[in-house]
PDB file of N, CA, C and O in Angstrom:
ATOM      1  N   UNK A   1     -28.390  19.557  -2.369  1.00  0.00           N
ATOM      2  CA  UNK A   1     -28.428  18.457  -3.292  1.00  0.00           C
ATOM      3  C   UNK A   1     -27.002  18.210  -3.782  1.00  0.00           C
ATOM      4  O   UNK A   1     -26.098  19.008  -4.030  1.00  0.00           O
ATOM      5  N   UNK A   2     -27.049  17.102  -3.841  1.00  0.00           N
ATOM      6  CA  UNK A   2     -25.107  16.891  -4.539  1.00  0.00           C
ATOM      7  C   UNK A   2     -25.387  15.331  -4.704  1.00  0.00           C
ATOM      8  O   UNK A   2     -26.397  14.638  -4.582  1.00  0.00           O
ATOM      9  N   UNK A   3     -24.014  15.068  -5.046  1.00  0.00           N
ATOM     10  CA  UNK A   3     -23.980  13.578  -5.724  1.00  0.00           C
ATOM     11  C   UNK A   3     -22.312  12.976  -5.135  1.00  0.00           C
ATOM     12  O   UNK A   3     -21.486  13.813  -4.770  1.00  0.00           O
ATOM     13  N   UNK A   4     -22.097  12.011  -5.116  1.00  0.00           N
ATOM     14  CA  UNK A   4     -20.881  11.501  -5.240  1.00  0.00           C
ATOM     15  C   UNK A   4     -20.961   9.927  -5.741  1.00  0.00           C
ATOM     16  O   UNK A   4     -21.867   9.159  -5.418  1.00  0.00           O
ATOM     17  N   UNK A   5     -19.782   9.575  -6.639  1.00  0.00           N
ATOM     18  CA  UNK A   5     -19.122   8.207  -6.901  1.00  0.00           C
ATOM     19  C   UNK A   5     -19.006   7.059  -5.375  1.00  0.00           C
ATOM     20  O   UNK A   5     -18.482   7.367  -4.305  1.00  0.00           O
ATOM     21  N   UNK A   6     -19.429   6.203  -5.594  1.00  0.00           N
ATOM     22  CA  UNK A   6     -18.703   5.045  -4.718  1.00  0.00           C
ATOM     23  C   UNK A   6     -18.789   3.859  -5.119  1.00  0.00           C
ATOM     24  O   UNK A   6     -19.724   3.459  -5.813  1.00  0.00           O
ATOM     25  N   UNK A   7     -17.635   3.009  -4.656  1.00  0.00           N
ATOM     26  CA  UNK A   7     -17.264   1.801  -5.218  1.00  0.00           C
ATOM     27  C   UNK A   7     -18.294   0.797  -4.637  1.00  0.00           C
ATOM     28  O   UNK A   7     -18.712   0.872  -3.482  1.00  0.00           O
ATOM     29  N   UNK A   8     -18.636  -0.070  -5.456  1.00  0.00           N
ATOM     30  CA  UNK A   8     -19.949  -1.288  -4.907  1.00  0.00           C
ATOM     31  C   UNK A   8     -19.449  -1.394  -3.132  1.00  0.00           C
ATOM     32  O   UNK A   8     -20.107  -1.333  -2.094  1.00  0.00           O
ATOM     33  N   UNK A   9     -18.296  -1.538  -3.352  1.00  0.00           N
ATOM     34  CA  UNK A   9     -18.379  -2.334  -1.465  1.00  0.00           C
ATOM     35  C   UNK A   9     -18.702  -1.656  -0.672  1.00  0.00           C
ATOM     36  O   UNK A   9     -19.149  -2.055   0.404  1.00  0.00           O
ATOM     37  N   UNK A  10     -18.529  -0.163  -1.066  1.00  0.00           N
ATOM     38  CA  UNK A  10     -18.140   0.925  -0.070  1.00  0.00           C
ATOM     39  C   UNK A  10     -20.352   1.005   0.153  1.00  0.00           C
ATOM     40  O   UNK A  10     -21.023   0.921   1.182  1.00  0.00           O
ATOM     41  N   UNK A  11     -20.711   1.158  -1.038  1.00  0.00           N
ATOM     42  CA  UNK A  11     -21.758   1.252  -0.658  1.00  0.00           C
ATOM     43  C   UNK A  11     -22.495  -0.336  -0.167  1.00  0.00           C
ATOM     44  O   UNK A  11     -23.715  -0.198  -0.079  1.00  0.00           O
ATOM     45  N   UNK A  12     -22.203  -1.246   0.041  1.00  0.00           N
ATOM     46  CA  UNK A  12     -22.496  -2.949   0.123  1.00  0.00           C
ATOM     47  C   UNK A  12     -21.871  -2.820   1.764  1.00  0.00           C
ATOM     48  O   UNK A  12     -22.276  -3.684   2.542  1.00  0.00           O
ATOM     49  N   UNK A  13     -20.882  -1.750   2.318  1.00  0.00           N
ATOM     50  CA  UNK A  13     -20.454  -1.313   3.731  1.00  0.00           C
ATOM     51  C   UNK A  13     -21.456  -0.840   4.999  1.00  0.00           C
ATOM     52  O   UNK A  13     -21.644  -1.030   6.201  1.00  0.00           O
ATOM     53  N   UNK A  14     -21.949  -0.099   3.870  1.00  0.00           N
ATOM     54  CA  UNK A  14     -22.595   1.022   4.850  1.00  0.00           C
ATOM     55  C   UNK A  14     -24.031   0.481   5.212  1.00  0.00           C
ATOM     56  O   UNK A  14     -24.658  -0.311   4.510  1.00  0.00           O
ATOM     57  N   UNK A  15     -24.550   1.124   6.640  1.00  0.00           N
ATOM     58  CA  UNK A  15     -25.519   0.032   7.427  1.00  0.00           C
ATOM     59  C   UNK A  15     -26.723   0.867   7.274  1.00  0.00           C
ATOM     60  O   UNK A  15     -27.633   0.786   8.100  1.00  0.00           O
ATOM     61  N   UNK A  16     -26.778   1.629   6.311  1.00  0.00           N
ATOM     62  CA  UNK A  16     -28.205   2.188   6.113  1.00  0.00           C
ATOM     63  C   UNK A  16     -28.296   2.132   4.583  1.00  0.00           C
ATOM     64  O   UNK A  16     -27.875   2.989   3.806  1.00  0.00           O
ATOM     65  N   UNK A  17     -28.824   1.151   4.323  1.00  0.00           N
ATOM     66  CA  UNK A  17     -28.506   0.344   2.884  1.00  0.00           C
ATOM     67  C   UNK A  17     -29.996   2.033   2.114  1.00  0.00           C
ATOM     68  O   UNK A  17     -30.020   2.580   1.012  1.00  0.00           O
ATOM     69  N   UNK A  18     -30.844   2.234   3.268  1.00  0.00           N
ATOM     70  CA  UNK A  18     -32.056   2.445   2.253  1.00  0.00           C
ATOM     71  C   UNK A  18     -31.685   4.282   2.137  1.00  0.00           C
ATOM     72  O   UNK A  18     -32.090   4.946   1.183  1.00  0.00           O
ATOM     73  N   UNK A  19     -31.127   4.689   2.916  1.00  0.00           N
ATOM     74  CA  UNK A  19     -30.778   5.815   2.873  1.00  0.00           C
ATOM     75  C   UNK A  19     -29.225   6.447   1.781  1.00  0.00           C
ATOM     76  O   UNK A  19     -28.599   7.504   1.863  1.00  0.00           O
ATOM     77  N   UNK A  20     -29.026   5.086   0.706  1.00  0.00           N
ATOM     78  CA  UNK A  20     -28.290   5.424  -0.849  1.00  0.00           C
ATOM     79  C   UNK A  20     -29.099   5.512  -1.455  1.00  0.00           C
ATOM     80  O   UNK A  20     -29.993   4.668  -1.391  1.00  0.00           O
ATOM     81  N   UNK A  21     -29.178   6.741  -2.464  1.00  0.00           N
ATOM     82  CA  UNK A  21     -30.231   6.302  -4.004  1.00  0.00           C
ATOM     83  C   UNK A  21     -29.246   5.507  -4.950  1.00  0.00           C
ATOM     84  O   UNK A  21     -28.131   5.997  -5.127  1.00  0.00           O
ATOM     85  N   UNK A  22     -29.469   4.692  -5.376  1.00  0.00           N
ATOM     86  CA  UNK A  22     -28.364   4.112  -6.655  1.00  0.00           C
ATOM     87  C   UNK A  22     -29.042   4.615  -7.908  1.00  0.00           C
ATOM     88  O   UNK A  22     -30.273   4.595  -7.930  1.00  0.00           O
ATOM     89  N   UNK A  23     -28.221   5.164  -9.191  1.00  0.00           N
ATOM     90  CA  UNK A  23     -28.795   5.829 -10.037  1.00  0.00           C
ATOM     91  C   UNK A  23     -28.200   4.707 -11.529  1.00  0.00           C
ATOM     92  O   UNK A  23     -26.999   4.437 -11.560  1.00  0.00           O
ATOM     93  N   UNK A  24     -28.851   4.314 -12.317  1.00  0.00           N
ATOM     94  CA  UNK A  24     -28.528   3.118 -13.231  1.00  0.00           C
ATOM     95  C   UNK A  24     -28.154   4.331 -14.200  1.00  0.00           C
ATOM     96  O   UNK A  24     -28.675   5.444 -14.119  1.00  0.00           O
ATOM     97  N   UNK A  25     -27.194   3.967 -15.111  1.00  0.00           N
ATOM     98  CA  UNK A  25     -27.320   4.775 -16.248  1.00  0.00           C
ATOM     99  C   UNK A  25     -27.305   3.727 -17.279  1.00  0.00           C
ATOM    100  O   UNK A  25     -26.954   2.556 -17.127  1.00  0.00           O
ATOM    101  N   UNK A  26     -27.877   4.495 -18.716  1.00  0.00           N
ATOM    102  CA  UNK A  26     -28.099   4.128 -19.792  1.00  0.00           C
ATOM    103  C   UNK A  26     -26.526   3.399 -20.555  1.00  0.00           C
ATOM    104  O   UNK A  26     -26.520   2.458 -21.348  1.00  0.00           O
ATOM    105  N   UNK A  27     -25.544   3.998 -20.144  1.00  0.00           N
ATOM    106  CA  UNK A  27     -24.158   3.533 -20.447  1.00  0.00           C
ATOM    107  C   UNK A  27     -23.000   3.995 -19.436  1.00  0.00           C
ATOM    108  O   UNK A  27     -23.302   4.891 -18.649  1.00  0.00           O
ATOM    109  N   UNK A  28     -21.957   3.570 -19.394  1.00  0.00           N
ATOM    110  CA  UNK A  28     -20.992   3.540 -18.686  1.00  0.00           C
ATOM    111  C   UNK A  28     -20.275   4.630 -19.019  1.00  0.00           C
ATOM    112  O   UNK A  28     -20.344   5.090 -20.159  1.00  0.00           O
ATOM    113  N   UNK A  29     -19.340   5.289 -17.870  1.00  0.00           N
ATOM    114  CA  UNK A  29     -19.203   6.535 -17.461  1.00  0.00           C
ATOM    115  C   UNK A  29     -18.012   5.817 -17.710  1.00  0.00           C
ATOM    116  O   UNK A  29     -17.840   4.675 -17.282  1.00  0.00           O
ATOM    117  N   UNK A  30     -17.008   6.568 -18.528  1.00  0.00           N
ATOM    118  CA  UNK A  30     -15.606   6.648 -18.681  1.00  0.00           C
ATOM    119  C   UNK A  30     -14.606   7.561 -18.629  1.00  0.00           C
ATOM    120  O   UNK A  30     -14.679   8.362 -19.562  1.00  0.00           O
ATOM    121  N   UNK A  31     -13.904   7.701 -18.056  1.00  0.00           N
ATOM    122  CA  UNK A  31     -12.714   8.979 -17.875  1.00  0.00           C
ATOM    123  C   UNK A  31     -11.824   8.274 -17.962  1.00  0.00           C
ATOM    124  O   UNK A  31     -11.737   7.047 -17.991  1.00  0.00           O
ATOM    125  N   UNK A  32     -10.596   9.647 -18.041  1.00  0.00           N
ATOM    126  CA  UNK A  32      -9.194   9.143 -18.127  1.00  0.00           C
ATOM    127  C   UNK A  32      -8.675   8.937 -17.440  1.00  0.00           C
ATOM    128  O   UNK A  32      -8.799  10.014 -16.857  1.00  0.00           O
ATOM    129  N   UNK A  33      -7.818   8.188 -16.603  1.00  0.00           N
ATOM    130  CA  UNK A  33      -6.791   8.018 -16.132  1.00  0.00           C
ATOM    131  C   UNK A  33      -5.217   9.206 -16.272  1.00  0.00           C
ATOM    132  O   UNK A  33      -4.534   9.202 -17.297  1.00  0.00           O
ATOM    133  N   UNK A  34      -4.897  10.105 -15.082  1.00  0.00           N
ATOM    134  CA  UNK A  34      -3.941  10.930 -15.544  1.00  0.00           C
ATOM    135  C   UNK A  34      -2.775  10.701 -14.666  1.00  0.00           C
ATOM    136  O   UNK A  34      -2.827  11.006 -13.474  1.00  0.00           O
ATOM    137  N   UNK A  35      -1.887  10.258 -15.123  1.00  0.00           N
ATOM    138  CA  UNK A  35      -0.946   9.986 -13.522  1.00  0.00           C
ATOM    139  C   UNK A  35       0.219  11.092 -13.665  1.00  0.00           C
ATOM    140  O   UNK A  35       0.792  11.135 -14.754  1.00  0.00           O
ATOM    141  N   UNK A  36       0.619  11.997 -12.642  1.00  0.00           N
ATOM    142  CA  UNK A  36       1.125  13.254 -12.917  1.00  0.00           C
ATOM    143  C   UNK A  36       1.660  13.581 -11.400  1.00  0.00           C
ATOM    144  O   UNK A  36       1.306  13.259 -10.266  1.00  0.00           O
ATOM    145  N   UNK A  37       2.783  14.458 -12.019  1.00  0.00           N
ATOM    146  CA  UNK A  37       3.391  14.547 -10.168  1.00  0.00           C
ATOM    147  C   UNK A  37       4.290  15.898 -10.465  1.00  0.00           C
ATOM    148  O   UNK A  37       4.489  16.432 -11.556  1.00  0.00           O
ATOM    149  N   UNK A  38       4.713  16.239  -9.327  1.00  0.00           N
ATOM    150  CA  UNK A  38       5.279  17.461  -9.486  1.00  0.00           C
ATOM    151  C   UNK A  38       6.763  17.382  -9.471  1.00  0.00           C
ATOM    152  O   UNK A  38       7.466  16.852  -8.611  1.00  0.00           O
ATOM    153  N   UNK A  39       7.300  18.278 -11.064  1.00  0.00           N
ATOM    154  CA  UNK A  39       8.637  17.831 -11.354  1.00  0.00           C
ATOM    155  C   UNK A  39       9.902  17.953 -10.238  1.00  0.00           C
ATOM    156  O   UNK A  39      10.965  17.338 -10.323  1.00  0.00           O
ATOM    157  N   UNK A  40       9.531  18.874  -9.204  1.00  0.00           N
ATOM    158  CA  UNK A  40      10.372  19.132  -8.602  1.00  0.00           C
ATOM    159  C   UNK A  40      10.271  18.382  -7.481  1.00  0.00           C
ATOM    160  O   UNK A  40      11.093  18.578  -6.585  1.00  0.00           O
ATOM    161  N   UNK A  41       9.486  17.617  -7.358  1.00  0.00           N
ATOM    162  CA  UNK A  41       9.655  16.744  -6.193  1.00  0.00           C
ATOM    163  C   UNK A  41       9.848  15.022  -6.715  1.00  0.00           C
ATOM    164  O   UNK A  41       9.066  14.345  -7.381  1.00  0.00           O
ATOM    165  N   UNK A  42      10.977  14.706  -6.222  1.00  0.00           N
ATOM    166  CA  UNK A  42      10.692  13.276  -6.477  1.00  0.00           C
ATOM    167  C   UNK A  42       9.954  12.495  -6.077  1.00  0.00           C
ATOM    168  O   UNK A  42       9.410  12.534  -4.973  1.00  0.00           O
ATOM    169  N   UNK A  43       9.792  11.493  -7.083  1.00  0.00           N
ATOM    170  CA  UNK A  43       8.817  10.168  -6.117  1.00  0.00           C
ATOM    171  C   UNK A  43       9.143   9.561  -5.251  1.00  0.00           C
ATOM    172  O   UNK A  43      10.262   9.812  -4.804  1.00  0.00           O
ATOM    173  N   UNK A  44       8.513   8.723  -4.748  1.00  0.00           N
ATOM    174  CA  UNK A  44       9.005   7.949  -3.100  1.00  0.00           C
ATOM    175  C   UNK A  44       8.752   6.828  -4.000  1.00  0.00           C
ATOM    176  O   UNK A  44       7.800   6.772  -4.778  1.00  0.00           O
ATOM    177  N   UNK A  45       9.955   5.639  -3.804  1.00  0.00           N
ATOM    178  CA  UNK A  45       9.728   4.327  -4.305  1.00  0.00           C
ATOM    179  C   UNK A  45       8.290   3.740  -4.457  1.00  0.00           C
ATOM    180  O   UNK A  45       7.912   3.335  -5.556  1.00  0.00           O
ATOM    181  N   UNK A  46       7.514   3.695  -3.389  1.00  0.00           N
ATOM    182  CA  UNK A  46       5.868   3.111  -3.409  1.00  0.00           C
ATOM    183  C   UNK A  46       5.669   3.919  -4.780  1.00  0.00           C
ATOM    184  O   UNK A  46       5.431   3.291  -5.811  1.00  0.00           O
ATOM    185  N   UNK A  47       5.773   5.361  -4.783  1.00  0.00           N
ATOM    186  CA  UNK A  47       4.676   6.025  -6.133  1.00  0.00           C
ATOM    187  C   UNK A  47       5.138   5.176  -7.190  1.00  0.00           C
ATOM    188  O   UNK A  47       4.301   4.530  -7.821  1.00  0.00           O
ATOM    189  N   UNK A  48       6.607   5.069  -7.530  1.00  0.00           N
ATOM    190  CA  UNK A  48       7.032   4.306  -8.722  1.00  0.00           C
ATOM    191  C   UNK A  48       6.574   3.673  -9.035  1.00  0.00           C
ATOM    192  O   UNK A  48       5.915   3.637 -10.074  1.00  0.00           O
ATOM    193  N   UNK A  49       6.859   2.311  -7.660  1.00  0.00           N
ATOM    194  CA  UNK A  49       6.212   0.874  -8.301  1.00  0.00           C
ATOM    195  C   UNK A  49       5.091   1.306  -8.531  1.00  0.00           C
ATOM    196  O   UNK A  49       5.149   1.471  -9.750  1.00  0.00           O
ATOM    197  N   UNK A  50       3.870   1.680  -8.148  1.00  0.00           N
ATOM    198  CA  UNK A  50       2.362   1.896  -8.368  1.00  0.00           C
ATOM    199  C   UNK A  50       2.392   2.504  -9.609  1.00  0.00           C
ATOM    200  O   UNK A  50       1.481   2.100 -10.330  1.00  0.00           O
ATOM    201  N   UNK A  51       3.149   3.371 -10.141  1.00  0.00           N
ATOM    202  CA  UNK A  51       2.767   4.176 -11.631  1.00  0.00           C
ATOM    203  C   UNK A  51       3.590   3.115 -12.398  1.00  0.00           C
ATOM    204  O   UNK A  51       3.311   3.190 -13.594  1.00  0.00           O
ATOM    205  N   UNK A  52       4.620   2.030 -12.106  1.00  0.00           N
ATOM    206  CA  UNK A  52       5.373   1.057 -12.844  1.00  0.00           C
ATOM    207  C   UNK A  52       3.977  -0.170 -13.473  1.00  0.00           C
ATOM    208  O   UNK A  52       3.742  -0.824 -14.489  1.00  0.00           O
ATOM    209  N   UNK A  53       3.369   0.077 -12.160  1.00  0.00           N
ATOM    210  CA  UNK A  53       2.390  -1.739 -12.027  1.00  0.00           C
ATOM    211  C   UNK A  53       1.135  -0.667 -13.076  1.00  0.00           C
ATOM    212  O   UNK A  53       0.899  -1.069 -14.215  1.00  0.00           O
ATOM    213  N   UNK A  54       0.648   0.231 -12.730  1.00  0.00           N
ATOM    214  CA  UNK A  54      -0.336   0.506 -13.190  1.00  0.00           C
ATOM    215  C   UNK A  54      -0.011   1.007 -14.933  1.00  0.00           C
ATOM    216  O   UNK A  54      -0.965   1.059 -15.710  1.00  0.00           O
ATOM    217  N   UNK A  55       1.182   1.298 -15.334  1.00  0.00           N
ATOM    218  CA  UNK A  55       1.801   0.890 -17.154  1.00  0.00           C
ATOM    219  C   UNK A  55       1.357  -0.228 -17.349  1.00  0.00           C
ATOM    220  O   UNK A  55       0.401  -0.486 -18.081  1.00  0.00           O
ATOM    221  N   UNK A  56       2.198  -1.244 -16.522  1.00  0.00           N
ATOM    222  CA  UNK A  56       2.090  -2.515 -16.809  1.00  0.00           C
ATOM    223  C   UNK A  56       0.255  -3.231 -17.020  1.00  0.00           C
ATOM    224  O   UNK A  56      -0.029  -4.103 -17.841  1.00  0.00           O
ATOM    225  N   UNK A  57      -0.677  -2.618 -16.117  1.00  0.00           N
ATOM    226  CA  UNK A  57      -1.419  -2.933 -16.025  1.00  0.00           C
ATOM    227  C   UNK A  57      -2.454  -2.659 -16.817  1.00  0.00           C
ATOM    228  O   UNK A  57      -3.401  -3.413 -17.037  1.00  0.00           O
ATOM    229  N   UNK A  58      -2.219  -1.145 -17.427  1.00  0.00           N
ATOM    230  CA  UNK A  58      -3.431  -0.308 -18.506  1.00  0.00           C
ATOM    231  C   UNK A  58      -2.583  -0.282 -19.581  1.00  0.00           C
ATOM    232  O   UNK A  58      -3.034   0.353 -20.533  1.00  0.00           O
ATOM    233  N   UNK A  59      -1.094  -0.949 -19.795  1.00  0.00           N
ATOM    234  CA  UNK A  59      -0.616  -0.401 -20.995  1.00  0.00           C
ATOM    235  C   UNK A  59      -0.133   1.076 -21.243  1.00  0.00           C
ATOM    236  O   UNK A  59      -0.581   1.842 -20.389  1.00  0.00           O
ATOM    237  N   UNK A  60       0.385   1.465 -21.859  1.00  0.00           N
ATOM    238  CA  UNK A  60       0.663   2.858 -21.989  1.00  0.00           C
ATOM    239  C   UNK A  60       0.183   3.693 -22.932  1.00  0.00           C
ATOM    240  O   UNK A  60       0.939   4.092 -23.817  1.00  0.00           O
ATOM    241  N   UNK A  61      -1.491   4.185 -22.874  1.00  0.00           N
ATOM    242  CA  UNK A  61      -1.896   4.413 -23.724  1.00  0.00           C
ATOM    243  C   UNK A  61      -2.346   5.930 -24.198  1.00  0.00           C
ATOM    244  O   UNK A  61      -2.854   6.106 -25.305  1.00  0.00           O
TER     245      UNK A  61
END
């Protein structure tokens, strides 16, 4: 028995529509967002912009 997350399309993808259970909940599932990297390695330009756009995008909160 186990469970996993998937995004609407991913499951709206797949060609055995009846073999997902979809499970409704009573309220929305929220987590944090952690963006974190290891000091000793630098970033590669792509990580930047992506942790630049995604400030820009959630704010810095």
């Amino acid at each position: 028995m186990g469970f996993t997350v998937l995004p609407q399309y991913a499951r709206q993808a797949f060609a055995r529509h009846s073999e997902i259970k979809v499970m409704t909940l009573e309220r929305d599932v929220v987590d944090s967002l952690w963006m974190i990297s290891r000091a000793e390695w630098p970033l590669s330009a792509r990580a930047r912009y992506a942790m630049e756009y995604l400030r820009q995008q959630l704010g810095d909160r």
